[in-house]
C-alpha positions as CSV (number, residue, x, y, z in Angstrom):
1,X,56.2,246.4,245.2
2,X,55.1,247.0,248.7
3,X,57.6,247.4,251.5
4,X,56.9,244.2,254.1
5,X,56.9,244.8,257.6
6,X,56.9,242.4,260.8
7,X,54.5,243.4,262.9
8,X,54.8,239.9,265.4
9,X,57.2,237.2,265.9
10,X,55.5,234.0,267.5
11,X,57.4,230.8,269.0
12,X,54.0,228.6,269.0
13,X,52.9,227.4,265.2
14,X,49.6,227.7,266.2
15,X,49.3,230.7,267.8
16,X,50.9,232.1,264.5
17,X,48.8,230.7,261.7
18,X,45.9,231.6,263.9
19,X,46.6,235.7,263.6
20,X,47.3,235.2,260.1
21,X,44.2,233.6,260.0
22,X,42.5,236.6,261.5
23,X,44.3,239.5,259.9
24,X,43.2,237.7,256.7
25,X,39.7,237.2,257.5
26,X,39.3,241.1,258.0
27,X,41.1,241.3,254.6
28,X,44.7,242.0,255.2
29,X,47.1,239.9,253.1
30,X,49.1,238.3,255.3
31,X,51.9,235.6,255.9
32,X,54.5,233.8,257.8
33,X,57.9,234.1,256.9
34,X,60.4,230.8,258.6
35,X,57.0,228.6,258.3
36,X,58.6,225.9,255.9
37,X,61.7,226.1,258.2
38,X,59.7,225.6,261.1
39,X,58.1,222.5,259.8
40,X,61.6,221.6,259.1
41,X,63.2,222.1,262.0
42,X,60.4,222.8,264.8
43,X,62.7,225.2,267.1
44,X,64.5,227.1,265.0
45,X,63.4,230.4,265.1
46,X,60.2,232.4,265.9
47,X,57.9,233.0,262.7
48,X,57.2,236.2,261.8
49,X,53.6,237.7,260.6
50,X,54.5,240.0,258.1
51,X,52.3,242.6,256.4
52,X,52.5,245.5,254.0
53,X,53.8,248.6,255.4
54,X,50.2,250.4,254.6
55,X,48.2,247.5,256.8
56,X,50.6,247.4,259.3
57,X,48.4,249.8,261.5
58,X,45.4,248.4,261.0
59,X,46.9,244.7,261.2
60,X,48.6,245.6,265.1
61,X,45.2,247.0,266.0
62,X,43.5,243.9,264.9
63,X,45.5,241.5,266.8
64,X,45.5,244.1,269.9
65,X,41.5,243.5,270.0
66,X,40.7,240.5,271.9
67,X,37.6,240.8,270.5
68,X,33.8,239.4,272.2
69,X,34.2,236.9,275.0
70,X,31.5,234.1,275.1
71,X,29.8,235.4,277.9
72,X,29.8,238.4,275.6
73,X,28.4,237.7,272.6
74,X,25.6,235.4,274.3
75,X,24.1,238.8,276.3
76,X,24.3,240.7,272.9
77,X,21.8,238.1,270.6
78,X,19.4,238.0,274.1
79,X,19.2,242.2,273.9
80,X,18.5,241.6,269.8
81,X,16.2,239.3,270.1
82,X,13.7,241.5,272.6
């Protein structure tokens, strides 16, 4: 079995299930340890998004990209479609 690390602990629900969400959609298995006891008892601890130990690098590097701002990505599809 893999070794699980932590690689962030998050206060806000949302904010949590969202870089799951992304760490997921680049194909890193991903999950939320305290999220049933957060539902429980909102308050009780930060969640942790935990990884295996071999996507842990490219899991923090992920969540480190803020990726393309609006502005962004609206300036890249006008350049394509000259």
């Amino acid at each position: 079995m893999a070794d699980i690390v932590t690689i962030a602990r998050f206060t806000e629900p949302l904010e949590a299930d969202m870089a799951r969400l992304r760490l997921q959609s680049a194909g890193i298995d991903a999950f939320l340890s305290g999220e049933n006891a957060g539902i429980m008892e909102p308050g009780l601890g930060p969640l942790q998004l935990q990884v295996s130990a071999e996507d842990a690098e490219d899991a923090r590097a992920i969540l480190a990209d803020p990726g393309l701002k609006p502005d962004d990505a609206l300036e890249e599809n006008s350049a394509t479609e000259l």
